[in-house]
C-alpha positions as CSV (number, residue, x, y, z in Angstrom):
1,X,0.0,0.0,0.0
2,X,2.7,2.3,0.8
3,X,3.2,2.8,-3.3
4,X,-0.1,4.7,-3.3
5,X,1.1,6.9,-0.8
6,X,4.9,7.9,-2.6
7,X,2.2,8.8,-5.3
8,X,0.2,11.0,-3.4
9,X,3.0,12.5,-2.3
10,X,4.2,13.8,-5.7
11,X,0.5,14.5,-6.8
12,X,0.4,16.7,-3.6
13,X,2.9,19.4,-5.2
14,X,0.7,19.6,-8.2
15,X,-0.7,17.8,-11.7
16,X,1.2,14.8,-13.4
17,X,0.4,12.8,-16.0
18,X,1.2,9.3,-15.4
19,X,4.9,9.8,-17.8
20,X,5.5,12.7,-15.9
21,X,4.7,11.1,-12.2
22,X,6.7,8.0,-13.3
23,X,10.1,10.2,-14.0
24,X,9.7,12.3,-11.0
25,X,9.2,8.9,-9.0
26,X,12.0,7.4,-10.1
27,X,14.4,10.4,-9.6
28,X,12.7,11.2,-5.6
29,X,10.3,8.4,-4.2
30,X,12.0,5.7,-6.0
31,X,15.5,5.8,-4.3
32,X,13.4,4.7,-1.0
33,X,10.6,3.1,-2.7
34,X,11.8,1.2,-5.7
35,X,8.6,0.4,-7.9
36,X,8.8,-0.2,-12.1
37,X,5.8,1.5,-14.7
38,X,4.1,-1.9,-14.6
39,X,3.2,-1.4,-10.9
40,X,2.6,2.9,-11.0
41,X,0.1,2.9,-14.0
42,X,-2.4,-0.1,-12.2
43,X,-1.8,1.5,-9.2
44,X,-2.9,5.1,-10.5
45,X,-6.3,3.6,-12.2
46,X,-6.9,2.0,-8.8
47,X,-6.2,5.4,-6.8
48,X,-8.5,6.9,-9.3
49,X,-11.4,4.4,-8.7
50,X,-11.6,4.9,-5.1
51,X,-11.5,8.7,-6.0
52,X,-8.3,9.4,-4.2
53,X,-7.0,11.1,-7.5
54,X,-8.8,12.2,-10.7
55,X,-7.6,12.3,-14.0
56,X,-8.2,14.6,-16.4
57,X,-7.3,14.5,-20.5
58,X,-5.4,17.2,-21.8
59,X,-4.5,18.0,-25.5
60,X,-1.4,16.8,-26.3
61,X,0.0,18.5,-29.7
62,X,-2.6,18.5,-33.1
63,X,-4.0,15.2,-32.1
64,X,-2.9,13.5,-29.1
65,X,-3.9,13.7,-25.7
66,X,-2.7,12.8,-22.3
67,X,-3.9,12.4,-18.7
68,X,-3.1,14.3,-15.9
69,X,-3.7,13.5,-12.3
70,X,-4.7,15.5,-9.4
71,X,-5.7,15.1,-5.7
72,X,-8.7,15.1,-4.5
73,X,-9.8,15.9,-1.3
74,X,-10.3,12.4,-0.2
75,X,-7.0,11.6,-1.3
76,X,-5.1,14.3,0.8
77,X,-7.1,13.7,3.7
78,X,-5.9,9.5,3.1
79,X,-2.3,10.9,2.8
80,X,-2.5,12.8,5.8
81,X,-4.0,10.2,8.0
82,X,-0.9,7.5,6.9
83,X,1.3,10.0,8.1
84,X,-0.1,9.9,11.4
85,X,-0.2,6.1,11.4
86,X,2.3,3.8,13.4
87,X,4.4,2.5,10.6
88,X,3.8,-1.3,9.5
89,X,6.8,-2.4,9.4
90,X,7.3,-5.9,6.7
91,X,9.5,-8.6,7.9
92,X,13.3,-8.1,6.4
93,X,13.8,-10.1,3.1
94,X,17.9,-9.7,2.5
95,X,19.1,-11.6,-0.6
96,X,22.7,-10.2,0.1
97,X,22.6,-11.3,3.9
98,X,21.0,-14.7,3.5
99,X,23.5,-15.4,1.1
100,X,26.2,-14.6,3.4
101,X,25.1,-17.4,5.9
102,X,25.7,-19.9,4.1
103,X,29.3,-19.0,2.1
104,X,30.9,-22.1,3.8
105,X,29.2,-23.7,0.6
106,X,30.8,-21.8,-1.9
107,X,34.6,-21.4,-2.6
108,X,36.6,-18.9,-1.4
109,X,37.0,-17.2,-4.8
110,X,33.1,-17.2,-5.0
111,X,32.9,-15.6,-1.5
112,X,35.3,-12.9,-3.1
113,X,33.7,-12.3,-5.9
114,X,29.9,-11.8,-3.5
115,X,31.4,-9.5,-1.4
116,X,33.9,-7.7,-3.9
117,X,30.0,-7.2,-5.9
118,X,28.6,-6.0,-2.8
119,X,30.7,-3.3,-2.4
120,X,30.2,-2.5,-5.7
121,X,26.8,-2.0,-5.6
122,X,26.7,-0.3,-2.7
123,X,29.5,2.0,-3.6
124,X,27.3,3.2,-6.9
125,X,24.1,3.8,-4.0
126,X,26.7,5.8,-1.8
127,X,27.5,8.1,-4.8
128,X,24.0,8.6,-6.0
129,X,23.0,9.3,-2.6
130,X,25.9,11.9,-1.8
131,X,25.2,13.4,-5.0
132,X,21.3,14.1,-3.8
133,X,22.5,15.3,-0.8
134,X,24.9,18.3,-2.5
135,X,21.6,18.6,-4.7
136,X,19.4,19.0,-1.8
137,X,22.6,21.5,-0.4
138,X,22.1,23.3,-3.3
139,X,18.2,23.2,-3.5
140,X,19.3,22.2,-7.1
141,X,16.5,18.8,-7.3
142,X,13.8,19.2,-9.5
143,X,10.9,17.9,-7.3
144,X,12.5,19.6,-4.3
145,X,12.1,23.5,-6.3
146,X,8.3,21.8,-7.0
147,X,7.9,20.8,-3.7
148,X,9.2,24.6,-2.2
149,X,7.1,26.5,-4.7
150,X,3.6,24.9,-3.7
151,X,4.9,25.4,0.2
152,X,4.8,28.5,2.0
153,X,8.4,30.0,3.1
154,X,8.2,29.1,6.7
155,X,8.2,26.0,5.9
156,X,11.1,25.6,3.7
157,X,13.7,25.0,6.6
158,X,11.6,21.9,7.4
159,X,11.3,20.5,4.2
160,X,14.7,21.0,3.6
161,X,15.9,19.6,6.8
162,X,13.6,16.4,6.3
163,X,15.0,15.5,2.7
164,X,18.3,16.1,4.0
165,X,18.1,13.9,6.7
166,X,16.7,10.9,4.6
167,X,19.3,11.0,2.4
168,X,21.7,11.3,5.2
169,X,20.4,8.1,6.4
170,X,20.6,6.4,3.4
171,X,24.4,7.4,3.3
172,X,24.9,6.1,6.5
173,X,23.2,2.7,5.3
174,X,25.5,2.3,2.4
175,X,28.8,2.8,4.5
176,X,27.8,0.4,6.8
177,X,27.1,-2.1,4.0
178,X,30.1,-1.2,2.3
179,X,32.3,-1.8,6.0
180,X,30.5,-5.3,6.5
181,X,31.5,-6.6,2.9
182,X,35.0,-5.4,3.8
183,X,35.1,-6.9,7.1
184,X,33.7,-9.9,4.8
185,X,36.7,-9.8,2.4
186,X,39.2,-10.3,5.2
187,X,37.4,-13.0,7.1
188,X,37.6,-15.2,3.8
189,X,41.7,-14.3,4.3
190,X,41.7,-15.8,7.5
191,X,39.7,-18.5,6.7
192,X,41.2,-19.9,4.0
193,X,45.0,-19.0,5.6
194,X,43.8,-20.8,9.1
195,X,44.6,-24.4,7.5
196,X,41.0,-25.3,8.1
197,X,38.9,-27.3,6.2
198,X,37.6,-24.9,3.3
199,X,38.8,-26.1,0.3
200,X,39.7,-23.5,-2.8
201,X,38.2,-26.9,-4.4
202,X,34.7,-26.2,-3.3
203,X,31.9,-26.1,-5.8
204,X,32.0,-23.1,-8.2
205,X,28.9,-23.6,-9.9
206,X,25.5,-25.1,-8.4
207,X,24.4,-28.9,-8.8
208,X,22.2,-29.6,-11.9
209,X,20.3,-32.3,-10.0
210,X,21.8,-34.8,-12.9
211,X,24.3,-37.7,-11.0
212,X,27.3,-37.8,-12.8
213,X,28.6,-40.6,-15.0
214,X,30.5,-43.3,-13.0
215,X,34.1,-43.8,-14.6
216,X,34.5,-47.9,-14.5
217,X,36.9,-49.1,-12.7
218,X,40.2,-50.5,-14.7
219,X,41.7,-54.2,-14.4
């Protein structure tokens, strides 16, 4: 549910059309929110239905036409009452983590190679994230010079400060990930250097299910 709400929350600074919503989303909501077009358009036709937004078709060049969404009354009123409601927080699904528990499986280049690609990806969030943050520092984001012009000047500071700070955390988030896979790079070291029982033979690749082909035995 919380997908309608990241929508109502750009619809709140002023019309979209579902092309414009989705690139806003992805460059503000999405880096907290992650959710692809096949997911915002049904969700926008079900916000619609239950006349939390309303769409309205615009001429669009000599023939064309396009829709463009607004809030309604209902649906501010909805978005104002989830931010007043105790979070619900969903139970942690961790691909990278899970994975993690049970490298004893894989060899020690394998366990490399995971966390050498976790740092990775987490180095690419960490940049994107800083670079929002000296946007934000700049007041140089396109939804946050939206956001300021439909909100009265007192309350600049605020929205500023709130941004700022989410961003912050997610900063925080990455260097932590970052640390752990690093931390994870040298426990392989001492693993595999401890004379222990982890082979650099261990399987590379996963099982096919198929047995393999006995070799007979010779005379």
């Amino acid at each position: 549910m919380s997908l309608r709400y990241a929508l109502l929350a750009l619809l709140r600074v002023g019309p979209l059309s579902g092309y414009e919503l989705q690139k806003q989303f992805s460059a503000s909501v999405g880096h907290v929110w992650h959710a692809p077009d096949s997911q915002i358009y049904p969700e926008l036709r079900k916000m619609e239905a239950e006349q939390l937004i309303e769409g309205e078709e615009q001429p669009r060049g000599q023939r064309a036409t396009r829709r463009v969404y607004h809030v309604t009354d209902a649906g501010n009123r909805a978005f104002l009452a989830w931010m007043q409601t105790p979070l619900d927080y969903a139970r942690v699904r961790d691909p990278a983590h899970l994975r993690a528990a049970y490298l004893e499986a894989a060899s020690p280049a394998a366990a490399r190679d995971f966390f050498r690609g976790h740092i990775a990806q987490w180095e690419a969030e960490l940049a994107q994230w800083e670079g929002e943050l000296r946007r934000i520092a700049d007041v140089d984001n396109p939804m946050l010079v939206r956001r300021l012009a439909a909100t009265d000047p007192e309350d600049h500071e605020r929205t500023i400060a709130f941004k700022r700070f989410t961003y912050e955390g997610l900063v925080d988030r990455a260097r932590v990930e970052i640390e752990w896979a690093r931390r994870g790079l040298k426990l392989v070291d001492g693993l595999e250097a401890s004379g222990g029982s982890w082979s650099a033979s261990a399987p590379e690749t996963p099982a096919t299910g198929t047995p393999a082909a006995e070799t007979p035995a010779t005379a």
